[in-house]
Structure formats: C-alpha cells, structure tokens
C-alpha positions in Angstrom: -31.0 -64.7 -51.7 -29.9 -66.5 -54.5 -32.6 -66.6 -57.3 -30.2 -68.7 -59.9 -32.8 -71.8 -59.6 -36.5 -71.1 -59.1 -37.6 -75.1 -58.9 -35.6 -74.9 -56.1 -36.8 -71.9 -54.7 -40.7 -73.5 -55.5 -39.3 -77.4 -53.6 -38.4 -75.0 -50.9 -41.3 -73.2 -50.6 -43.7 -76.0 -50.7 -41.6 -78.3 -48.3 -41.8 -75.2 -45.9 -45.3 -74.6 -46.5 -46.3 -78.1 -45.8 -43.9 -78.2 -42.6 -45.2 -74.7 -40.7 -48.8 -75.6 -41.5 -48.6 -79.1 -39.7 -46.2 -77.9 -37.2 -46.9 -74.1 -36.7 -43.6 -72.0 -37.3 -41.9 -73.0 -33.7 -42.6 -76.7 -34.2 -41.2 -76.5 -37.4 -37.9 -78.2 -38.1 -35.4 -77.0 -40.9 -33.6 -80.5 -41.7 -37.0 -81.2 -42.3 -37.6 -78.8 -44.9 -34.5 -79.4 -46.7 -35.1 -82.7 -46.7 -38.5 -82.6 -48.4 -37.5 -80.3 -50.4 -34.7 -82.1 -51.5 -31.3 -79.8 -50.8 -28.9 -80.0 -48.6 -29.0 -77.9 -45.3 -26.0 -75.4 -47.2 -27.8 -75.3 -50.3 -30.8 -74.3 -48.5 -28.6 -71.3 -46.9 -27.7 -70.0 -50.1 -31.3 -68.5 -50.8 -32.1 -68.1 -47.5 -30.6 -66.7 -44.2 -32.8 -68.3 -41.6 -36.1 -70.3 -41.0 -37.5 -66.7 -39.8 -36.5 -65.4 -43.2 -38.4 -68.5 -45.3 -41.8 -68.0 -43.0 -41.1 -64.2 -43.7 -41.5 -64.4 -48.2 -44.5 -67.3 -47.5 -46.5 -64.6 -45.3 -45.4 -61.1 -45.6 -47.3 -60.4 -48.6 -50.3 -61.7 -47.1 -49.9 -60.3 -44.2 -49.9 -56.6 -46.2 -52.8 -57.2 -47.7 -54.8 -58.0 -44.9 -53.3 -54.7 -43.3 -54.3 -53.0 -46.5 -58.2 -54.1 -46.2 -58.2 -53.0 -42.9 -56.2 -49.6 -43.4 -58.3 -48.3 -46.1 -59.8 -45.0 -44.8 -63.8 -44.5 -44.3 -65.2 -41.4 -46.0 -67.6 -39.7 -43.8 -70.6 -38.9 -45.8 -71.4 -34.9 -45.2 -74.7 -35.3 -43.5 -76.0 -34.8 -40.0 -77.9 -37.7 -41.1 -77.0 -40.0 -38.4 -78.8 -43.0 -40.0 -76.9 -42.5 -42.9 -73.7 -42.2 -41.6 -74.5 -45.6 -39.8 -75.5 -47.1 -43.5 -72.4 -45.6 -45.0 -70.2 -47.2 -42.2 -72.5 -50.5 -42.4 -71.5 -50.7 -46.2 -67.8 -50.5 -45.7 -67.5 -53.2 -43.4 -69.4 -55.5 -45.3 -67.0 -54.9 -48.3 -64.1 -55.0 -45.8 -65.4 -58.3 -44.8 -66.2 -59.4 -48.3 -62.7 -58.1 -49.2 -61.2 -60.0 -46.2 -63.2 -63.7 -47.1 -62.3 -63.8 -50.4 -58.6 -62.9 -50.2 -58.4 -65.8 -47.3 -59.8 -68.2 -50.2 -57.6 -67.3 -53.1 -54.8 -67.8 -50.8 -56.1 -70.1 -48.5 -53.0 -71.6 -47.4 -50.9 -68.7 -46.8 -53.9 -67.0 -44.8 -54.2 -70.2 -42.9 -50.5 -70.4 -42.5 -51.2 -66.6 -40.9 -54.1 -67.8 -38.3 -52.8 -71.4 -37.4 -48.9 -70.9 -37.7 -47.6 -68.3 -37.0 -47.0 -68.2 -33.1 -43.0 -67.5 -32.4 -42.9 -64.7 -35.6 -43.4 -60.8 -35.4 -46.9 -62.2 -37.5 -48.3 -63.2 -34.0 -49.8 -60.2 -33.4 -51.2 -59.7 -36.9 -54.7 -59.5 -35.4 -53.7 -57.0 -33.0 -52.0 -54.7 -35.8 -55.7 -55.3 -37.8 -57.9 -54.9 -34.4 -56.0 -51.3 -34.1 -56.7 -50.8 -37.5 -60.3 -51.3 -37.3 -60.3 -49.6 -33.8 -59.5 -46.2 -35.8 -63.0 -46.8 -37.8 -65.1 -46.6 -35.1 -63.8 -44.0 -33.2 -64.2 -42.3 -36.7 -67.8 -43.6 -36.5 -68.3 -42.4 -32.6 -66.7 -39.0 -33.6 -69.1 -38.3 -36.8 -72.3 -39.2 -34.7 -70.8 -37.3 -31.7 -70.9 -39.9 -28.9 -68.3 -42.0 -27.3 -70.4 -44.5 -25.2 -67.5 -46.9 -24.6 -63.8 -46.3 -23.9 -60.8 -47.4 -26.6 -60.5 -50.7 -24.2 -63.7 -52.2 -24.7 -63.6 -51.2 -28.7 -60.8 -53.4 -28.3 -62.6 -56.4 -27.0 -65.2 -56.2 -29.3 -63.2 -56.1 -32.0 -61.0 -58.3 -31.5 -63.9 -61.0 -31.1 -65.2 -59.9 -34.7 -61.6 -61.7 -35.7 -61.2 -64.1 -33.4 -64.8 -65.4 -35.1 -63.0 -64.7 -38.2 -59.9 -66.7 -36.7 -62.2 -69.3 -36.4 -63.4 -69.7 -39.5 -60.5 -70.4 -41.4 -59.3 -72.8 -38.0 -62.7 -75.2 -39.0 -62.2 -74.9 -43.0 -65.0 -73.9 -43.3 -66.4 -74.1 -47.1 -65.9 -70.3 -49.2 -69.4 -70.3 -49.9 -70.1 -70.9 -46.3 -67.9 -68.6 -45.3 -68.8 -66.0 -47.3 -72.6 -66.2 -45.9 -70.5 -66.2 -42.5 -68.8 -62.7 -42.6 -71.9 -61.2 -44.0 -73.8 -62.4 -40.7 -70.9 -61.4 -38.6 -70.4 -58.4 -40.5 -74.4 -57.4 -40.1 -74.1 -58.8 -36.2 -71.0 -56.3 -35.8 -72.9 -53.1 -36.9 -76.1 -53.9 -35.3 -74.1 -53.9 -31.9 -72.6 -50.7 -33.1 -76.3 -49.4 -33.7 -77.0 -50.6 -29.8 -74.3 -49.3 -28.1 -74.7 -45.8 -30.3 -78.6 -45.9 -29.2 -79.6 -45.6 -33.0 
C-alpha cells in the first residue's frame, strides 16, 4: 500500500467506514467509496488491493483485541476452596466484560462495524473464534472444581448466548453507561448459571 498521502488514506477510510456500516461489507459498493472519498477507482488501487483488504485495516485491529480479552489465561487460585475458585473465576469475567464494554465504546464504530458488518469476511465468525475462547475458561473452571456436568456442545450454546446478548447490545446502541450496568448483569447472570449447573 502506498502511504505517500495520508488525507487520502483518512477520505478513504471514512468513505469506507460510512459505506460498510450502512450496507454491511457484501452490500457495500467500491465506486461508491471512491466516490465519497473523492479518488478515482485507480487511485483507490494504489493503497489498496481489494475491498476485502480496506474492511481488513478498519477491523483487524479490533478484532485482535477482542481476541486478546478473551484469550487472556485464568489463574486458578491454589485452594480446594471451591467457593473461592468460583469467586476468582466470577471476578475475571466481570473484568473480561468490563474490558470488552469499554473497548466496544472507545471504538464504537469499528466494534459495531465488527457485529453489524461484517457478514461475507473471514470476521464472520469472530464470535465463534471468542465463544471457543471463553469455552477453554470453563472447562478450566469444571476441571479445578472436578465436575463436568455438561458436555463441550452445550458450553457452546451457553456461551455463545452470553454474546449474542452482547451482539445485541451494540445492535440497539445502547447508551455506555447503560451498557456498562448491562454486562455487569449479564456477567453476574452468566456465573450464577455456572454456580447452578456446578451445584454450588
């Protein structure tokens, strides 16, 4: 890519933004783009390869970070303690969640972009990559207080409700400070099925 002119990398950027949040990436139309951003369609292919490649700078760092909340390991307190294992794992998900809510409003429209946009890119199935992620932490959770009441599949559902809720959110733009009491309810609601399931 061609970094000789960064307003025109910025016109390009925010034309694109503007176009694959009304229209989702598929819907999106390059001539569009170039049009708002005011280049021409060969200009435009001198910084960047493909419309794939554009949606690809706007998200991917994003997109890492999410991964990276959601990657971080747990530390399993050393304790037979099973209520405090629970607390310990209670407490990280909060500040995953915490993590996660205000990230999506410092970049709300790249996160946005992520949830609402993104059908027809490899970032589809970004909620699946973090549902996988988060999968990991409760087996880690089953394994430390030595039950497995539920097989792999059904962590899956569960799971992947706590971010379609999440998904939801950002869908209604919802307010941050609303949003932040949000994920602390569905954060607390998450764990206290965990408590149920695990008979604790």
């Amino acid at each position: 890519m061609n970094h000789a002119d960064p307003a025109t990398i910025k016109n390009i950027h925010e034309a694109a933004l503007n176009e694959f949040m009304e229209k989702g990436y598929s819907g999106a139309s390059l001539r569009s783009i170039v049009k708002a951003a005011g280049v021409t369609t060969g200009a435009f292919y001198g910084y960047y390869s493909s419309k794939e490649e554009l949606f690809d700078v706007l998200v991917s760092e994003a997109a890492d970070e999410l991964r990276a909340i959601f990657s971080e390991a747990w530390q399993i307190p050393e304790t037979d303690d099973k209520q405090e294992i629970i607390e310990s794992y209670r407490l990280m998900e909060l500040r995953r969640m915490t993590r996660l809510t205000k990230y999506s409003f410092d970049e709300p429209g790249i996160v946005r972009l992520l949830v609402c946009g993104s059908d027809g890119t490899k970032y589809s199935r970004l909620f699946h990559e973090l549902t996988e992620l988060e999968i990991e932490h409760s087996e880690a959770l089953m394994d430390a207080i030595g039950k497995h009441p539920v097989s792999r599949e059904f962590e899956h559902i569960i799971i992947s409700g706590m971010f379609k809720s999440f998904q939801e959110l950002i869908e209604h733009n919802i307010t941050r400070c609303s949003a932040g009491n949000a994920m602390k309810v569905l954060g607390e609601f998450h764990i206290a099925g965990w408590m149920r399931i695990l008979d604790l």
